[in-house]
C-alpha positions in Angstrom: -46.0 16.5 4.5 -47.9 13.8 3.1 -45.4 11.2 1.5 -48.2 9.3 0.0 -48.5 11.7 -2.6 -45.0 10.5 -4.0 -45.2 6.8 -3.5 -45.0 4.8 -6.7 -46.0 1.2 -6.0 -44.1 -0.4 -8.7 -41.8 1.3 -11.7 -42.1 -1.6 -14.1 -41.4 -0.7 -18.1 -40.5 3.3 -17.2 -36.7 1.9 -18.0 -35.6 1.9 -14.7 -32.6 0.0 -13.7 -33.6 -1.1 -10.4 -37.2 -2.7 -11.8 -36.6 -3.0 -15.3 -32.7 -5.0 -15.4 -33.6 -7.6 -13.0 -32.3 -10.4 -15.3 -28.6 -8.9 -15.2 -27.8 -9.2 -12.2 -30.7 -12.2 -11.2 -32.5 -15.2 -11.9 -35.5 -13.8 -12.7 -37.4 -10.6 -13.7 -40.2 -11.3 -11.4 -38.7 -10.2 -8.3 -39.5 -7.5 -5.8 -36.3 -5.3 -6.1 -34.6 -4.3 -3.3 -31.2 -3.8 -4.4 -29.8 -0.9 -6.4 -29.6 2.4 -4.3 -32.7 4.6 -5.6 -36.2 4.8 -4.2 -39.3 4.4 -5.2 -40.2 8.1 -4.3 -41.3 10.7 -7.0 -38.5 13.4 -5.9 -39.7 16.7 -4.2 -42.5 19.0 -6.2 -40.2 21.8 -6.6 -37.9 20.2 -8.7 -40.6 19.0 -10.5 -41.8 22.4 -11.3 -38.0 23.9 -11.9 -38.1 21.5 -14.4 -41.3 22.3 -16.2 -40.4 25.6 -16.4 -37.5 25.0 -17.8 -39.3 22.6 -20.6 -42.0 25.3 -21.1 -39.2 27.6 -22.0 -38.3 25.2 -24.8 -35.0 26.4 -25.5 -32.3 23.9 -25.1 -29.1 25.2 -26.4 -25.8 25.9 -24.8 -26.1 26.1 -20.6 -23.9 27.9 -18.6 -24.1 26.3 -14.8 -25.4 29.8 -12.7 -23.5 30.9 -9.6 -26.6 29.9 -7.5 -26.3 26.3 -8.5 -22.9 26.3 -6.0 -24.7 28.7 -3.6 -27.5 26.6 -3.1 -24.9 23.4 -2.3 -22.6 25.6 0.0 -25.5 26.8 1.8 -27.0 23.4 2.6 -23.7 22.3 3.3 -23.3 25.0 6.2 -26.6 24.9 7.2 -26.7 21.0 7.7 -23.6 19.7 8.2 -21.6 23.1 9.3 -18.9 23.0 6.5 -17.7 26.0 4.7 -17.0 25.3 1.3 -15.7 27.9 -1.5 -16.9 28.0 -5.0 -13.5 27.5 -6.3 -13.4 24.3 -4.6 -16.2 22.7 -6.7 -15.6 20.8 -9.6 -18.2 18.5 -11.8 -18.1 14.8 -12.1 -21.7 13.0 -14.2 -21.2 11.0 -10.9 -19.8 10.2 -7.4 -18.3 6.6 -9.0 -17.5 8.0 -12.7 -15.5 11.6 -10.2 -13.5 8.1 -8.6 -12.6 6.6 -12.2 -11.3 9.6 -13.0 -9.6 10.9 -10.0 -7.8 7.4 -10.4 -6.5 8.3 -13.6 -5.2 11.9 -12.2 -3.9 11.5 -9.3 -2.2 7.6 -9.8 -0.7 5.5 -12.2 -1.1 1.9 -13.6 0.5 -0.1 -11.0 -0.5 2.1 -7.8 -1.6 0.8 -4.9 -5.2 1.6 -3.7 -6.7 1.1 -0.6 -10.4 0.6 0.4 -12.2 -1.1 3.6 -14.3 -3.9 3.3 -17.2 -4.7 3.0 -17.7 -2.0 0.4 -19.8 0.0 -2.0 -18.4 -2.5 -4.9 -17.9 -0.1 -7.2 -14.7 1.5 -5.9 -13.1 -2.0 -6.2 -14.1 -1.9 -9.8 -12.4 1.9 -9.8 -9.0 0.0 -9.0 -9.2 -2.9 -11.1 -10.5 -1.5 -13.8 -7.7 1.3 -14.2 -5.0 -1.7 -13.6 -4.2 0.0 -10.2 -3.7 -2.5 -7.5 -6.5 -2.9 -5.5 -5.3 -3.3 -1.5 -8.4 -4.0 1.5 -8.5 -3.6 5.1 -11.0 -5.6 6.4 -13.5 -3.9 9.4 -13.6 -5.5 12.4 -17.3 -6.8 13.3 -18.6 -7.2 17.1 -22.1 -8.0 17.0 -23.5 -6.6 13.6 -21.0 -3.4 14.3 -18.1 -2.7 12.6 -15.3 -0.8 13.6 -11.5 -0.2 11.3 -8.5 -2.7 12.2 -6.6 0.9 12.6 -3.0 -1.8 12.8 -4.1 -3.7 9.4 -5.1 -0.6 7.9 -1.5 1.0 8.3 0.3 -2.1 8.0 -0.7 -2.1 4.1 -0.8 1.3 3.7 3.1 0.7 4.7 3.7 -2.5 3.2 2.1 -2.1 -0.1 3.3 1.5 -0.6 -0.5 2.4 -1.2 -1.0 6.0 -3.0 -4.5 6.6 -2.4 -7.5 5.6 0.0 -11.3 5.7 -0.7 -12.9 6.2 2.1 -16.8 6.0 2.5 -18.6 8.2 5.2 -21.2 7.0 6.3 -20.3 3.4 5.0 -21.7 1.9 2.9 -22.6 -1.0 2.9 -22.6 -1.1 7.1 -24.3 2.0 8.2 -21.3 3.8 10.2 -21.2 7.4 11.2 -17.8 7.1 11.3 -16.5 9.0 15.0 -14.5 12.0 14.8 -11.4 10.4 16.6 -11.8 7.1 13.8 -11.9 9.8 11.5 -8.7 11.9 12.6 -6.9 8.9 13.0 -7.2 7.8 9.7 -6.2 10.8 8.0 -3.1 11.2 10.5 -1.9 7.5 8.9 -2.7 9.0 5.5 -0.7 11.9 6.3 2.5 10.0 7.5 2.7 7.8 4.7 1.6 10.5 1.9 -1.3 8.9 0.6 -4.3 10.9 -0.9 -8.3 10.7 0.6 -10.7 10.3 -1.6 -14.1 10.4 0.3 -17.6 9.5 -0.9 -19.9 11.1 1.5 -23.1 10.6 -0.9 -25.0 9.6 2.4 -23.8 12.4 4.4 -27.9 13.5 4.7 -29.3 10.0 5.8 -28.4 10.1 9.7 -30.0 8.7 12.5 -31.1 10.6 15.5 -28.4 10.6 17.9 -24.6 10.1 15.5 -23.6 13.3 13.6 -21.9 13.2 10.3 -18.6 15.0 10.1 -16.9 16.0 6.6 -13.9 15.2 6.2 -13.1 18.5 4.8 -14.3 19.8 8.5 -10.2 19.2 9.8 -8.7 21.6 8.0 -5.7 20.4 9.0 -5.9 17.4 6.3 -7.1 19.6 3.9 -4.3 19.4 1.3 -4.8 15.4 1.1 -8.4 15.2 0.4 -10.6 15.5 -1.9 -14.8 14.7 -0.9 -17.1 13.5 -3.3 -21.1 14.0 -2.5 -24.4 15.0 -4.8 -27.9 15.5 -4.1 -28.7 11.9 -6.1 -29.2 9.8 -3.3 -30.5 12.9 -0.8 -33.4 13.5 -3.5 -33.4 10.4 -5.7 -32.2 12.3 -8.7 -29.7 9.9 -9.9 -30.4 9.9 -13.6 -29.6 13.6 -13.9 -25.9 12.7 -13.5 -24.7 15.4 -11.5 -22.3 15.3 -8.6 -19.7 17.8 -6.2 -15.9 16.9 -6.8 -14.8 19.3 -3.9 -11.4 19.9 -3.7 -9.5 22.8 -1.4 -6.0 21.9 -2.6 -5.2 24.1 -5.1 -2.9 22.2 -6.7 -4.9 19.2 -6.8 -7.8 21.0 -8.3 -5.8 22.4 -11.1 -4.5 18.7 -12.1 -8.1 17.5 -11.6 -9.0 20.7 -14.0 -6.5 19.8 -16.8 -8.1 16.0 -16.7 -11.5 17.6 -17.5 -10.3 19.9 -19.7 -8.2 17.3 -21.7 -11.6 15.6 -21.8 -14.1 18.2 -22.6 -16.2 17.0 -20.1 -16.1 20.3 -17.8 -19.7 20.6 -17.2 -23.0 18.6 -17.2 -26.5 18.4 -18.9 -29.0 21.8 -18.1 -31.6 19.7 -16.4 -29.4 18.2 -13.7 -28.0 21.6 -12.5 -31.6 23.3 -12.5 -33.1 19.9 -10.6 -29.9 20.1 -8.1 -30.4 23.6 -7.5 -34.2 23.6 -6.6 -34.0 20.7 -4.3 -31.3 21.8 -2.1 -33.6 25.4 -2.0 -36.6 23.8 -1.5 -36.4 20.0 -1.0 -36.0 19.3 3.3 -39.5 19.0 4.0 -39.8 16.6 1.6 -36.6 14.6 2.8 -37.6 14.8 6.1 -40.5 12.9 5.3 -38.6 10.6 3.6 -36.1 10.2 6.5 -39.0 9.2 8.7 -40.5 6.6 6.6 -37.1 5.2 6.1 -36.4 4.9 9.8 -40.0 3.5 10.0 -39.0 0.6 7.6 -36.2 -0.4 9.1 -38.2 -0.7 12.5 -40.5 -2.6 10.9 -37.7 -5.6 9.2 -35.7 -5.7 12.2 -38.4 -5.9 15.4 -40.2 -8.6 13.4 -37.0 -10.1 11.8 -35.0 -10.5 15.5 -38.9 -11.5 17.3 -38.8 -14.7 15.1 -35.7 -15.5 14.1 -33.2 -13.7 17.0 -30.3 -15.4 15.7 -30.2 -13.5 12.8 -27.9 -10.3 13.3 -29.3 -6.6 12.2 -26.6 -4.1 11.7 -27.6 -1.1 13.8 -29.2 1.5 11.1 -26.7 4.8 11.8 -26.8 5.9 8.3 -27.7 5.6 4.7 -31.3 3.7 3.6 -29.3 0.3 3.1 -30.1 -2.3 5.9 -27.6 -4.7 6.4 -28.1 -8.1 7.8 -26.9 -11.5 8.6 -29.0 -14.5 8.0 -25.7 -17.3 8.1 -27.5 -18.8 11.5 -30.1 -19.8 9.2 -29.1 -19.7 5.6 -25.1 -21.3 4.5 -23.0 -18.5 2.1 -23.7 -20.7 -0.6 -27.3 -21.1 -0.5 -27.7 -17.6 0.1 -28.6 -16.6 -3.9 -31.2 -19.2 -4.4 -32.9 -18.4 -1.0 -33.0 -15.2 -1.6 -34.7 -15.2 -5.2 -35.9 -18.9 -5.5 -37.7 -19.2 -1.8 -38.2 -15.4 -0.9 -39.2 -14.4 -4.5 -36.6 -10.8 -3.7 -33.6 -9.2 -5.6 -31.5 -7.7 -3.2 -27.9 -7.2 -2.8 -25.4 -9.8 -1.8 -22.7 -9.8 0.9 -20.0 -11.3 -1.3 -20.7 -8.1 -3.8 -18.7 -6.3 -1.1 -16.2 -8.0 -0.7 -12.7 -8.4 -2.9 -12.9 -11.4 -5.1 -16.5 -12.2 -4.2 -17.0 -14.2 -0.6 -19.3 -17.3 -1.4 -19.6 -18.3 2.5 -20.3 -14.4 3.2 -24.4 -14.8 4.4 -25.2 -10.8 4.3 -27.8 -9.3 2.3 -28.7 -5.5 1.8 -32.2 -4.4 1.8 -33.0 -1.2 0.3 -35.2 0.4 2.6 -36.2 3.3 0.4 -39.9 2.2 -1.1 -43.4 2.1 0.0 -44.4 0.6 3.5 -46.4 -2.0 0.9 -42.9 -3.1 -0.7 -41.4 -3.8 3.0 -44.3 -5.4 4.6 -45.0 -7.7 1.5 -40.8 -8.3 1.4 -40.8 -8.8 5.5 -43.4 -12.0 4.9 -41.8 -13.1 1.7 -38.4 -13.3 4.4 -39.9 -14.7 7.5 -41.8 -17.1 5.0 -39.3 -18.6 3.9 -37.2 -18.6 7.2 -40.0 -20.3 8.7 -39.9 -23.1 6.1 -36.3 -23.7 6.4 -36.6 -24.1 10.5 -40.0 -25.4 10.6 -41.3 -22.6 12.3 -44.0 -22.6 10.2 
């Protein structure tokens, strides 16, 4: 497949938040945008067509999700990442960080201790602080650009600070681990001893490299009554503004209380066009993520062999998952010149390393690089970078 065909060079005044809200979160709206987790891909054709059929139809009244909307998800979770899932299981959330706002609320109370590694996805911080729960982090370990979990931190708070539940992110995000089976196991065994609840985001679960192998954490069944995964075909397709995402959840119990939370809200089910987009891309969408997958692997090549040529202080997290690239430029850049280098002297809005951290870390010197665009955007990005690097260590 040709990806050219869905390359969109720039999505300027089409409302989009990555292109179009620059001046929230930046200096300046004339930045190339990096940041914000979507790319600049039209999604797969045959979602495109589900859709137009459905708009041809022209009838847009009350939607009853089909049974083949959950077949299509359990059969690409089987097929590609060899877990069984039952239809009962599945249960709606407009999105994988709106499904953790409100699984705070269900399964915890103001007060409640809640645990999350860092550096990470931001967001699930807010999920703590912003429901008054107490937010608790375990810091990774880092050798070289990989990170690993402080497995003795990590239980010491979950003991100490009496945490009730623990978001996990697999592949993490923001540093590109396939988390190991045995990292895996052993985190759900200190779970398990202290009675504390799993909530899993594995929204990345399809972008893996060659070589590591995703595992759900649903796959031990053995820790199956303490956790709940989270996952939707958003990222895997770029169909985030359909709001449409998998709560999955064996426990019968914890289903039923997660049921009652949407049925006291009315908010069972989702808009029409997100469950016949969902549907259609898991059927008929690989080739096109395949494709995809290779030009994102290509674009990482491309930042890191020129990046670590030049400037070989500079440390490249190794790319095992997800289209986020993580780096560390604090051998040429200080934490608190990081901002201004990145948008003054590199003219680029990407994300920052203290975003990932609790309480924001000015002398972090990390930036995330979305690698999910056109080889245009990462070439033209890739000199803005070594540009400015130059000029700040006259390599010029």
């Amino acid at each position: 497949m040709d990806l050219e065909q869905f390359y969109v060079q720039s999505r300027r005044g089409t409302n989009s938040m990555k292109w179009d809200a620059l001046e929230t979160k930046f200096s300046s709206a004339d930045l190339l945008p990096l940041w914000v987790a979507d790319m600049d891909f039209r999604a797969p054709e045959c979602v495109r067509e589900a859709l137009k059929n459905a708009v041809d139809y022209n009838v847009y009244g009350y939607f009853m999700p089909p049974a083949s909307y959950k077949q299509a998800f359990i059969d690409w979770e089987k097929k590609y990442h060899g877990l069984s899932v039952e239809p009962e299981w599945i249960k709606f959330a407009p999105g994988i960080v709106t499904g953790i706002f409100w699984l705070m609320h269900t399964f915890t109370r103001k007060g409640d201790a809640c645990l999350v590694l860092t550096p990470s996805y931001y967001p699930f911080m807010e999920a703590v602080e912003h429901t008054g729960r107490r937010l608790i982090t375990s810091r990774l370990k880092e050798e070289g650009g990989r990170y690993s979990v402080d497995f003795a931190d990590f239980e010491r708070k979950v003991r100490d600070e009496k945490v009730r539940l623990f978001i996990l992110c697999s592949p993490h995000n923001p540093v590109c681990r396939v988390w190991r089976a045995d990292e895996l196991k052993r985190l759900l065994e200190i779970c398990r001893r202290h009675g504390v609840l799993v909530i899993s985001d594995e929204i990345h679960h399809d972008f893996v490299a060659e070589g590591y192998n995703h595992l759900p954490t649903l796959s031990f069944e053995e820790y199956r009554d303490m956790v709940i995964m989270l996952t939707a075909a958003s990222k895997t397709f770029n169909m985030a503004a359909f709001k449409n995402s998998f709560v999955v959840i064996p426990n019968e119990a914890l289903r039923e209380k997660y049921a009652a939370f949407l049925r006291e809200n009315r908010t069972q089910t989702g808009g029409m066009f997100g469950y016949i987009a969902v549907e259609a891309a898991y059927k008929g969408g690989r080739e096109w993520f395949n494709t995809v997958w290779k030009q994102i692997r290509t674009n990482y090549e491309t930042i890191r062999t020129a990046l670590l040529a030049k400037f070989p202080k500079a440390v490249v997290t190794p790319l095992e998952a997800t289209y986020l690239m993580w780096i560390d430029i604090g051998a040429y850049v200080p934490g608190a010149e990081i901002a201004p280098f990145v948008e003054k002297e590199c003219h680029l809005a990407l994300d920052y390393g203290n975003w990932f951290f609790e309480g924001g870390r000015t002398d972090d010197t990390h930036i995330r690089v979305n690698l999910a665009t056109t080889p245009e955007n990462i070439d033209k990005a890739l000199s803005n970078l070594l540009a400015a690097l130059s000029r700040r260590t006259g390599k010029a």
